[in-house]
C-alpha positions in Angstrom: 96.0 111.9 76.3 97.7 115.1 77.6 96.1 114.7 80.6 97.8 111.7 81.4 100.9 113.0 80.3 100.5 115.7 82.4 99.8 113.3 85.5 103.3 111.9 84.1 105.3 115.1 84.4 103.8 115.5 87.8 104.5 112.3 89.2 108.4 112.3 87.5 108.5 116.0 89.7 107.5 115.0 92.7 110.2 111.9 92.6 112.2 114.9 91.4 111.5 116.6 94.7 111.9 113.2 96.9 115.3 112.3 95.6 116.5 116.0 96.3 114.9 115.5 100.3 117.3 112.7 100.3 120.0 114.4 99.3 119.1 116.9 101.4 119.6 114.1 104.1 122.3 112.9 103.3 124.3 116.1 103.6 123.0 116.5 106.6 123.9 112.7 108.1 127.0 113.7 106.5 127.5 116.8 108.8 126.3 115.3 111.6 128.9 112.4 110.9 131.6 115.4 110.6 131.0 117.1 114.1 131.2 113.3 115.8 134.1 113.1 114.7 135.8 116.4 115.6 134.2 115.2 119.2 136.3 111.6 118.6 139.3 113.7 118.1 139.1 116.4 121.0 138.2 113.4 123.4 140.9 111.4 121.9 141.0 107.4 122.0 137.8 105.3 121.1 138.7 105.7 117.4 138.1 102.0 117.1 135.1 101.9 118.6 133.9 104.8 116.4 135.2 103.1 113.5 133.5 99.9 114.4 130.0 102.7 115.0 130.8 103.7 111.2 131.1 100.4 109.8 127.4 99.7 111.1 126.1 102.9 110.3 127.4 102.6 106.8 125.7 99.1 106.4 122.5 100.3 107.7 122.6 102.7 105.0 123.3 100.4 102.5 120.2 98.5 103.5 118.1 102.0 103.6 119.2 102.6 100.0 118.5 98.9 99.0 114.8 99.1 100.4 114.2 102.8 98.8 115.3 101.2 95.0 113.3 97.8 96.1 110.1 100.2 96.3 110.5 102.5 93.6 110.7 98.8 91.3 108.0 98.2 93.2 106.2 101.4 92.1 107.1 101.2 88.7 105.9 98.0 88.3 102.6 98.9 89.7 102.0 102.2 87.5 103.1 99.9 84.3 100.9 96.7 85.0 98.0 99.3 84.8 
């Protein structure tokens, strides 16, 4: 029984450690996102363009995030129908 619980606390960390990568990401996307911009700025014009760029950047996201909580249901349904 404590083993198992111990495989529990192990698995919960190491989803611990993946959601902190990805918001590890994320900052970084984030200041990647920040220094095009200050480019957008110093070249001057294009702004809709980049905002158009934005707008599909931002929807591939949202479909990035939608398939990362599809899986972890996925994996959650797997360790419980054990």
């Amino acid at each position: 029984r404590e083993i198992e619980g111990g495989r529990e606390r192990e698995r919960e960390r190491e989803r611990e450690r993946e959601r902190e990568r990805e918001r590890e990401r994320e900052r970084e996307r984030e200041r990647e996102r920040e220094i095009e911009r200050e480019r957008e700025r110093e070249r001057g014009g294009g702004g809709e363009r980049e905002r158009e760029r934005e707008r599909e950047r931002e929807r591939d996201r949202e479909r990035e995030r939608e398939r990362e909580r599809e899986s972890e249901r996925v994996g959650e349904r797997e360790k419980g129908g054990g």
